[in-house]
C-alpha positions in Angstrom: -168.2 -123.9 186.0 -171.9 -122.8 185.4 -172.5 -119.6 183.8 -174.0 -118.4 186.9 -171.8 -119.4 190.3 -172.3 -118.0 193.5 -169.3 -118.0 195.8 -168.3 -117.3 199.4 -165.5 -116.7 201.9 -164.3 -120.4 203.2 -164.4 -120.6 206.8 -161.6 -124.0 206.6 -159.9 -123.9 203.5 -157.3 -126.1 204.4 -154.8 -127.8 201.9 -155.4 -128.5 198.3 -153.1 -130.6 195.9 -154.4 -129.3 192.3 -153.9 -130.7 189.0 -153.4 -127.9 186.8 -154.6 -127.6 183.0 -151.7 -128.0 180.7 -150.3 -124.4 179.3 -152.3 -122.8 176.8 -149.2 -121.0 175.1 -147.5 -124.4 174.4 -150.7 -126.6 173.3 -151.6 -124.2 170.5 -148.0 -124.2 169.5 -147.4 -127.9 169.9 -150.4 -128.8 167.7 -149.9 -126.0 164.7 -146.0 -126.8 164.6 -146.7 -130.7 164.7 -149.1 -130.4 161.9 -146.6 -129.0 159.2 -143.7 -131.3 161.1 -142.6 -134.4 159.4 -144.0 -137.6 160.9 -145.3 -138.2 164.1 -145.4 -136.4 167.3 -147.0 -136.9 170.5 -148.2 -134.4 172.9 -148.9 -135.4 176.6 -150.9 -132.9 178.7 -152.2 -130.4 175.7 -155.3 -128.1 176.9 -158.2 -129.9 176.4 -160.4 -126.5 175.7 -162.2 -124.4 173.0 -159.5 -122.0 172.5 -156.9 -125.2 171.9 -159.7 -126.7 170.0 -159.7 -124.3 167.6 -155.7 -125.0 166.2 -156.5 -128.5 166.4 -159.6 -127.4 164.1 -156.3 -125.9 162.0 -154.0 -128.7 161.8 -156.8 -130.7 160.4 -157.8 -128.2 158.0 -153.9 -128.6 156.7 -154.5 -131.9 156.3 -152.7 -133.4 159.3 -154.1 -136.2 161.1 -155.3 -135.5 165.0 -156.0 -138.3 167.5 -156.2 -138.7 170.5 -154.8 -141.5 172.9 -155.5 -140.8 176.4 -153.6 -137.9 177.6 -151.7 -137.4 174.2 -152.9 -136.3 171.4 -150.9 -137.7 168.3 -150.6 -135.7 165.6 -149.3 -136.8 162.1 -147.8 -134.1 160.2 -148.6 -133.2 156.5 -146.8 -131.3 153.5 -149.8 -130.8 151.9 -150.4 -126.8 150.8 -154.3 -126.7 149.9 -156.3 -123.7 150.4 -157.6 -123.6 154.0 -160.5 -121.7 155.4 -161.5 -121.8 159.0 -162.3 -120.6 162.0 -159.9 -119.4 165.0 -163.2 -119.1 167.5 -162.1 -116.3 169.8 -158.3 -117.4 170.2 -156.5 -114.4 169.4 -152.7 -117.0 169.6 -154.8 -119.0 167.0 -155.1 -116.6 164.4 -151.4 -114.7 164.8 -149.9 -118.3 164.4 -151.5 -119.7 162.0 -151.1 -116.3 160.0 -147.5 -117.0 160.1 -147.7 -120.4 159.3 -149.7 -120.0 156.4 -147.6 -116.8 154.8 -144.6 -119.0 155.3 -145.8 -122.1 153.4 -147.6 -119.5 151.1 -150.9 -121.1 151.4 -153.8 -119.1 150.6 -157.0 -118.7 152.5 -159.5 -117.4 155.0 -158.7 -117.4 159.2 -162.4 -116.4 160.0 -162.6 -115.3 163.9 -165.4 -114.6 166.4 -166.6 -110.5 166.7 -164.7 -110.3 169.8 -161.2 -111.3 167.9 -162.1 -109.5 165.1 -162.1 -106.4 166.9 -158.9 -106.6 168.0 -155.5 -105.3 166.5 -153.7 -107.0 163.8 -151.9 -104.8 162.2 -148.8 -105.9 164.6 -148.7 -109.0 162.9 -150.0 -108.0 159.1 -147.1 -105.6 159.0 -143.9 -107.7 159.5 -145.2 -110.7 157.8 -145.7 -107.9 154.5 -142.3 -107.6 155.5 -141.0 -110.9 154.6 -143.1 -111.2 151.9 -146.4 -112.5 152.2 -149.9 -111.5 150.8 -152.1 -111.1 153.3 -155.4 -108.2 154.5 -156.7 -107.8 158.0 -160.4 -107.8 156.6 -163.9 -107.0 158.8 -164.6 -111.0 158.1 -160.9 -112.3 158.9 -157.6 -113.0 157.4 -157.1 -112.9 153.7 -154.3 -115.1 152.9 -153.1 -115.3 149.0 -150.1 -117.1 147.4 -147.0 -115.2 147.0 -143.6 -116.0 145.1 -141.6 -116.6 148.4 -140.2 -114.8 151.4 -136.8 -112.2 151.6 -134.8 -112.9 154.8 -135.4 -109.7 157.2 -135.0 -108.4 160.3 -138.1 -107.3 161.5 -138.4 -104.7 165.3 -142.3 -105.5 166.1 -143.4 -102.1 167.5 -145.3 -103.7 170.7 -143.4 -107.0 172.7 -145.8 -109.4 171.4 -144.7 -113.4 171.6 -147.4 -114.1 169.0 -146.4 -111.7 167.0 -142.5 -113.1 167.5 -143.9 -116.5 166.9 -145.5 -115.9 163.9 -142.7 -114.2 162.4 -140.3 -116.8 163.2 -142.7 -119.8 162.0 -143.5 -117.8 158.6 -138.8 -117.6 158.2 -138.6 -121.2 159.2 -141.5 -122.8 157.2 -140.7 -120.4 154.0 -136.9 -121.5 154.0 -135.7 -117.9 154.5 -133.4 -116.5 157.7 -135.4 -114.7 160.1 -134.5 -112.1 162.7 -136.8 -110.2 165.2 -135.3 -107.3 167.6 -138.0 -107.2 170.3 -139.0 -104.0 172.3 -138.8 -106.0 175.2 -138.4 -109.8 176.3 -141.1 -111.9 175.8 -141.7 -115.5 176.7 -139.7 -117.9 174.4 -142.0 -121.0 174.1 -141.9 -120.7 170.1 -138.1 -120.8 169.9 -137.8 -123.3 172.1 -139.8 -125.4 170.2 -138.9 -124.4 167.2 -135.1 -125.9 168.3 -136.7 -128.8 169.7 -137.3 -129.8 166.3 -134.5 -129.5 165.0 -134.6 -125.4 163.9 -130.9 -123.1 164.4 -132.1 -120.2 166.8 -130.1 -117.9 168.8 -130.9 -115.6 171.1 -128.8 -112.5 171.8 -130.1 -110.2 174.5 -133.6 -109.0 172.8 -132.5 -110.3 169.5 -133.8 -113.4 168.0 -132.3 -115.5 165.0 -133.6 -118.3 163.2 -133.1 -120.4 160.1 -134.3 -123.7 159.3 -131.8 -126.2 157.7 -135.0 -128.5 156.7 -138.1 -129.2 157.5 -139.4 -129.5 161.3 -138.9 -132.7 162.6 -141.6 -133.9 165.1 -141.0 -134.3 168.4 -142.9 -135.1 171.4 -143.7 -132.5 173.7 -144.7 -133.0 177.7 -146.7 -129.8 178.3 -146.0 -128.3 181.6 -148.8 -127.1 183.8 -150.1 -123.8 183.1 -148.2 -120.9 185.3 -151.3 -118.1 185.0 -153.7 -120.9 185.9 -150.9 -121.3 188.9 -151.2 -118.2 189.2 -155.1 -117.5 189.8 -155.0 -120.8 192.9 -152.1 -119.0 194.3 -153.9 -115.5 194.7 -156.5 -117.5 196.2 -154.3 -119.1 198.9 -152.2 -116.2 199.4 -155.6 -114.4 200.4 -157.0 -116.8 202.5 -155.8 -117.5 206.1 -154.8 -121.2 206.4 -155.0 -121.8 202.4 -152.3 -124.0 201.1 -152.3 -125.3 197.8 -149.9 -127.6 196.1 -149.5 -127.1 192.5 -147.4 -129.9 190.8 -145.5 -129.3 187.2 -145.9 -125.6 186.6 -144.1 -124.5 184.0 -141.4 -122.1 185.1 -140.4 -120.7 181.5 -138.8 -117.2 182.5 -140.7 -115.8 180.5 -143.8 -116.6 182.4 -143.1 -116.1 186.5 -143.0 -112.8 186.9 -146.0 -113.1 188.8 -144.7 -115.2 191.4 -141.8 -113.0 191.3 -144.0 -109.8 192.8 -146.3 -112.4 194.8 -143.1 -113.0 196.7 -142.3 -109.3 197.1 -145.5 -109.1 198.0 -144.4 -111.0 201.5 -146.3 -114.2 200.3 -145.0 -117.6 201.3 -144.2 -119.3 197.7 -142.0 -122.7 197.6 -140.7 -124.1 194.6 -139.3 -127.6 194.7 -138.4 -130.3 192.4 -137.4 -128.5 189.2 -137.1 -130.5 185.8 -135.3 -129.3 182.5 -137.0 -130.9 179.1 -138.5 -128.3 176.3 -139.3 -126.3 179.0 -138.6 -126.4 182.4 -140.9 -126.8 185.6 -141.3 -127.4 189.4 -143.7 -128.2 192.0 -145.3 -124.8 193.5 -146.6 -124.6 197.1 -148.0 -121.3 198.3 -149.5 -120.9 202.0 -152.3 -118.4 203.3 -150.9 -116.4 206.1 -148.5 -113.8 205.8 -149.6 -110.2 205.6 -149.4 -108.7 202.1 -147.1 -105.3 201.2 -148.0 -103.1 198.4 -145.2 -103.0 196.0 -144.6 -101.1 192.2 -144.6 -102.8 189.0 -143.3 -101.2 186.3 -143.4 -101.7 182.4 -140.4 -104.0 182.1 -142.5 -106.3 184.4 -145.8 -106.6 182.7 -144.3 -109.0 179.4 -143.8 -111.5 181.7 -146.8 -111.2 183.4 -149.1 -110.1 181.3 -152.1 -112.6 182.1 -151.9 -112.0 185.7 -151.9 -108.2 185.8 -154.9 -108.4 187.1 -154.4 -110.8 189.9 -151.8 -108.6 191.1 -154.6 -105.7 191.5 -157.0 -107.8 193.4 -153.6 -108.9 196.2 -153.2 -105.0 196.3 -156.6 -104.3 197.5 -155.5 -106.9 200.9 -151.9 -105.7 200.7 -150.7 -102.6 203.3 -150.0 -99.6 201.3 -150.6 -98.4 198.1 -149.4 -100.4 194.7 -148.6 -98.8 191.5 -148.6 -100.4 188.4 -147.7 -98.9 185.6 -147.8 -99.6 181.6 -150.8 -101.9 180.9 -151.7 -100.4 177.7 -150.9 -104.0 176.5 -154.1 -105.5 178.7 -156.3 -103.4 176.8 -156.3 -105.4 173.3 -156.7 -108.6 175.2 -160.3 -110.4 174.9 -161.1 -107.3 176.8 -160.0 -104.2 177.9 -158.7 -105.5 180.9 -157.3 -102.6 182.8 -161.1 -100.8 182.8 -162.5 -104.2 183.5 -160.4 -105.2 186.2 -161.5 -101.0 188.0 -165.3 -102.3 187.4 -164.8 -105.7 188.7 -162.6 -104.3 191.8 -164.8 -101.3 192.5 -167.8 -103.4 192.2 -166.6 -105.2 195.7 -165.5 -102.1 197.1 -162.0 -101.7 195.8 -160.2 -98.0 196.1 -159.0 -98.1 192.4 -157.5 -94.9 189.9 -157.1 -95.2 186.2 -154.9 -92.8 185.0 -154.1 -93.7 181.3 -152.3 -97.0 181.1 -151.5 -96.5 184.8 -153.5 -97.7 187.7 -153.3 -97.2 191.4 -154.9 -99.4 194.3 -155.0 -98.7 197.7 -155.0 -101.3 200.9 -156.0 -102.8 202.6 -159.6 -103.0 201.7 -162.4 -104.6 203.4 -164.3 -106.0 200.1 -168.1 -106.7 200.3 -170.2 -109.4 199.0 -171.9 -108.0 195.4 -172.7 -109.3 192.1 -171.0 -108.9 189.0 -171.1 -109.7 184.9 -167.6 -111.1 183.9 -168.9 -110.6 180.4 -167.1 -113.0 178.0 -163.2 -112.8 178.8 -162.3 -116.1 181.2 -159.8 -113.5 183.1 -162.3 -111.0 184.4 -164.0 -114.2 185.4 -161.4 -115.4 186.9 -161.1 -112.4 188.8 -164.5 -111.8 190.3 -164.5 -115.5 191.3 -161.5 -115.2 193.5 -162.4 -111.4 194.7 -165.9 -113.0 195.9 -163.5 -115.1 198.1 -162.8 -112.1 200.5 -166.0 -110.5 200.6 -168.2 -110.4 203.2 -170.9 -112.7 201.9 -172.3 -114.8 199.5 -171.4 -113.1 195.7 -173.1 -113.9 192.1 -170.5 -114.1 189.2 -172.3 -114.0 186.0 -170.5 -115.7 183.0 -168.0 -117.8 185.2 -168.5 -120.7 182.7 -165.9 -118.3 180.6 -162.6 -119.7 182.5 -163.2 -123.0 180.9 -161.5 -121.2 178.4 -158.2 -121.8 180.7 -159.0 -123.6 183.0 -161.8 -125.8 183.3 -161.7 -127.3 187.1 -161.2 -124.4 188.3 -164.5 -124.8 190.1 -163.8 -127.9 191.8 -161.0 -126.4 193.2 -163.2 -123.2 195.0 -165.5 -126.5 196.1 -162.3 -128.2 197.4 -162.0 -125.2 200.3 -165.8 -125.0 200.5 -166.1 -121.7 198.3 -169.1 -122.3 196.2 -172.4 -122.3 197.5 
C-alpha cells in the first residue's frame, strides 16, 4: 500500500477468496533454525517481507547459503561459528532468536536494531540466557554477544509469557548441547517446539512446562508455511463488519496457540466456518467468515490475550459495532510491542469517534458506535495501520490513513484486497 491511502465504506463488497501471506512467526523460525541445521531444507510459502528479510540477512551472515526457487526458499545450513554483526531492522522475533541462537553456539558479536527496537525491553531474554550461561549486554547500539565456555542445563520461569523469549531459550539448550526447561507464566504459541521436533529435537510438553534436549544436531527439514492467522485475522474483522462481506481465507494456520481471536470473533455472534483441516508441522484449515450477523460485546480476560496477542486490537475496533459494552483486560503485554498499542489503538479508535476508557492495562469500549470519516497517522507499527485502514471501513466517508505502507510489514496485499470490495478510493 502507499504511505498515504484513502479508504471508504464499500457499498457491494461481495465475496473475496484471499491468498494470505505466509506466517510471520514460522518464516523467521524456519530460516534461522535452517541455517545452523545440517544440510538442506526447503521452505514453501515463507514471508516475503522486511521483517523476514532481516533473519534471512542472519542466516547469511552465519554463513548459510539462501536462495530462492519460486515459492521456496532453500536454505543450506552451515557449522561455521565466525563472529557475526548485523542488523535485525525493526524485527523484535529477529533479535530475541538470534540472541538465543548465537549464546547457544557461543558465537560472539553485534545484533544492531532500528531506534524503535532498541527501545524496547530485553532484559526478558538477557536474563535467562545469563542463566544458562551465556555472555551477553543489552547495549544503547544493540546486542553484545561474547564467547563463553559453554552452557549449564536449567530450568528457567520467564517472568512475562513471551514465545520469543521461550524460543530463544530453547534454541540457545538445543544448539549448546545442554537440557533445557522453561516453566511459562502462561501458554504461549508453540511454533518453536514444534519445529524444533520436526528436526529431529526430544521436547515434551507438560501443562505450562517445556523440556528439551537435543540428541545431535538439527536436521533440516522442509517446512510448508501455513497462512498467517492475524493477517486472517485483520480480513475477517473486515467481513464480519461489513453487511454482505464474505471472504474465503484458504490455509490459515490454526496452531492453538494462535486462534484465540477467532475464538471471541465467534462469541462475538460472527458467522466463522472452518473447513478442510490438515496436520503437518502445524496444522491448518480453510476459513470462511460472512458479514451479517449483529455483533455482542463480550469480556476478555488475561488468560486470553497470549493467544491473541496481535489482534487485541481488532477485537477493540468489533466492540465499537458490537451491542453492549466489552472489557478487556490485561494488555500490559501490547505496550512493548513496535508501539504502545493499547494507547494507540484509544487514539486511533477515538479519532473516528470511538467511546473508549484506559484504565491501566485495562480498557473499556462501548457499542455500538456510529464511526465518522477522519484522518489519522498510523505512525510506524503495521498494526495501528492495520487498524485505521479497516476502522475507515465503517465510517461515514472517505478517510486518510497516513503510513499505511507500514502493513507491508505483514502483509503486503492487503490493499488489493480493500480494492477487491471497492474500499479504496
Amino acid at each position: 500500500m502507499r504511505h498515504r491511502v484513502h479508504i471508504q465504506p464499500p457499498r457491494h463488497p461481495g465475496r473475496v477468496v484471499a491468498r494470505l501471506p505466509g506466517d510471520k512467526s514460522i518464516s523467521h523460525r524456519a530460516v534461522l533454525f535452517a541455517a545452523v541445521a545440517q544440510g538442506t531444507s526447503r521452505i514453501h510459502g515463507a514471508l516475503d517481507t522486511g521483517d523476514v528479510g532481516h533473519s534471512v540477512a542472519v542466516a547469511r551472515a552465519l554463513g548459510a547459503r539462501v536462495t530462492r526457487d519460486g515459492a521456496h526458499l532453500v536454505v543450506v545450513g552451515t557449522d561455521k561459528n565466525a563472529p557475526v554483526d548485523v542488523d535485525c531492522g525493526r524485527s523484535g522475533t529477529t533479535l530475541r532468536l538470534t540472541t538465543g541462537l548465537l549464546v547457544g553456539r557461543a558465537t560472539p558479536g553485534r545484533l544492531r536494531a532500528d531506534p524503535q527496537l532498541l527501545a524496547r525491553p530485553m532484559d526478558r531474554v538477557v536474563e535467562p540466557l545469563r542463566v544458562l550461561g551465556g555472555a551477553l549486554d543489552w547495549r544503547a547500539d544493540g546486542m553484545h554477544l561474547d564467547a563463553h565456555r559453554g552452557l549449564r542445563p536449567a530450568t528457567i520461569a520467564p517472568s512475562v509469557a513471551s514465545a520469543q523469549v521461550k524460543g530463544a531459550v530453547l534454541l540457545a539448550g538445543v544448539l549448546g548441547g545442554v537440557p533445557v526447561t522453561v516453566d511459562e507464566c502462561a501458554p504461549t504459541r508453540d511454533h518453536t517446539e514444534r519445529l524444533l521436533r520436526a528436526m529431529g529435537v526430544d521436547v515434551v510438553r507438560t501443562d505450562r512446562r517445556v523440556r528439551a534436549v537435543a540428541p545431535g544436531p538439527l536436521r533440516a527439514v522442509d517446512v510448508d508455511v501455513p497462512g498467517d492467522p492475524s493477517s486472517a485475522a485483520a480480513l475477517a474483522t473486515a467481513a464480519a463488519l461489513l453487511d454482505g462481506a464474505t471472504v474465503e481465507m484458504p490455509g490459515v494456520c490454526l496452531n492453538p496457540g494462535r486462534t484465540g481471536f477467532f475464538d471471541v470473533l465467534k462469541r462475538m455472534g460472527a458467522a466463522v466456518t472452518r473447513r478442510g483441516l490438515v496436520t503437518d508441522i502445524e496444522p491448518r484449515a480453510d476459513i470462511v467468515v460472512e458479514g451479517g450477523p449483529r455483533l455482542r460485546a463480550t469480556d476478555v480476560g488475561p488468560d486470553e490475550i497470549p493467544a491473541l496477542v496481535d489482534e487485541v486490537m481488532l477485537v477493540g475496533l468489533l466492540a465499537t459495532q458490537a451491542d453492549g459494552v466489552t472489557r478487556l483486560r490485561g494488555l500490559s503485554e501490547l505496550r512493548v510491542k513496535e508501539s504502545d498499542r493499547v494507547a494507540e489503538m484509544a487514539r486511533v479508535l477515538r479519532a473516528f469517534g470511538a467511546t473508549i476508557d484506559v484504565a491501566g492495562d485495562d480498557v473499556t469500549i462501548s457499542g455500538q458506535t456510529p464511526l465518522r470519516a477522519t484522518t489519522v497517522n498510523a505512525g510506524r507499527d503495521h498494526r495501528v495501520a492495520m487498524l485505521a485502514s479497516l476502522a475507515a471501513l465503517c465510517g461515514d466517508g472517505r478517510s486518510t490513513i497516513e503510513g499505511a505502507d507500514y502493513i507491508a510489514d505483514s502483509f503486503p496485499r492487503f490493499g488489493e484486497v480493500l480494492a477487491a470490495w471497492g474500499a479504496l478510493c
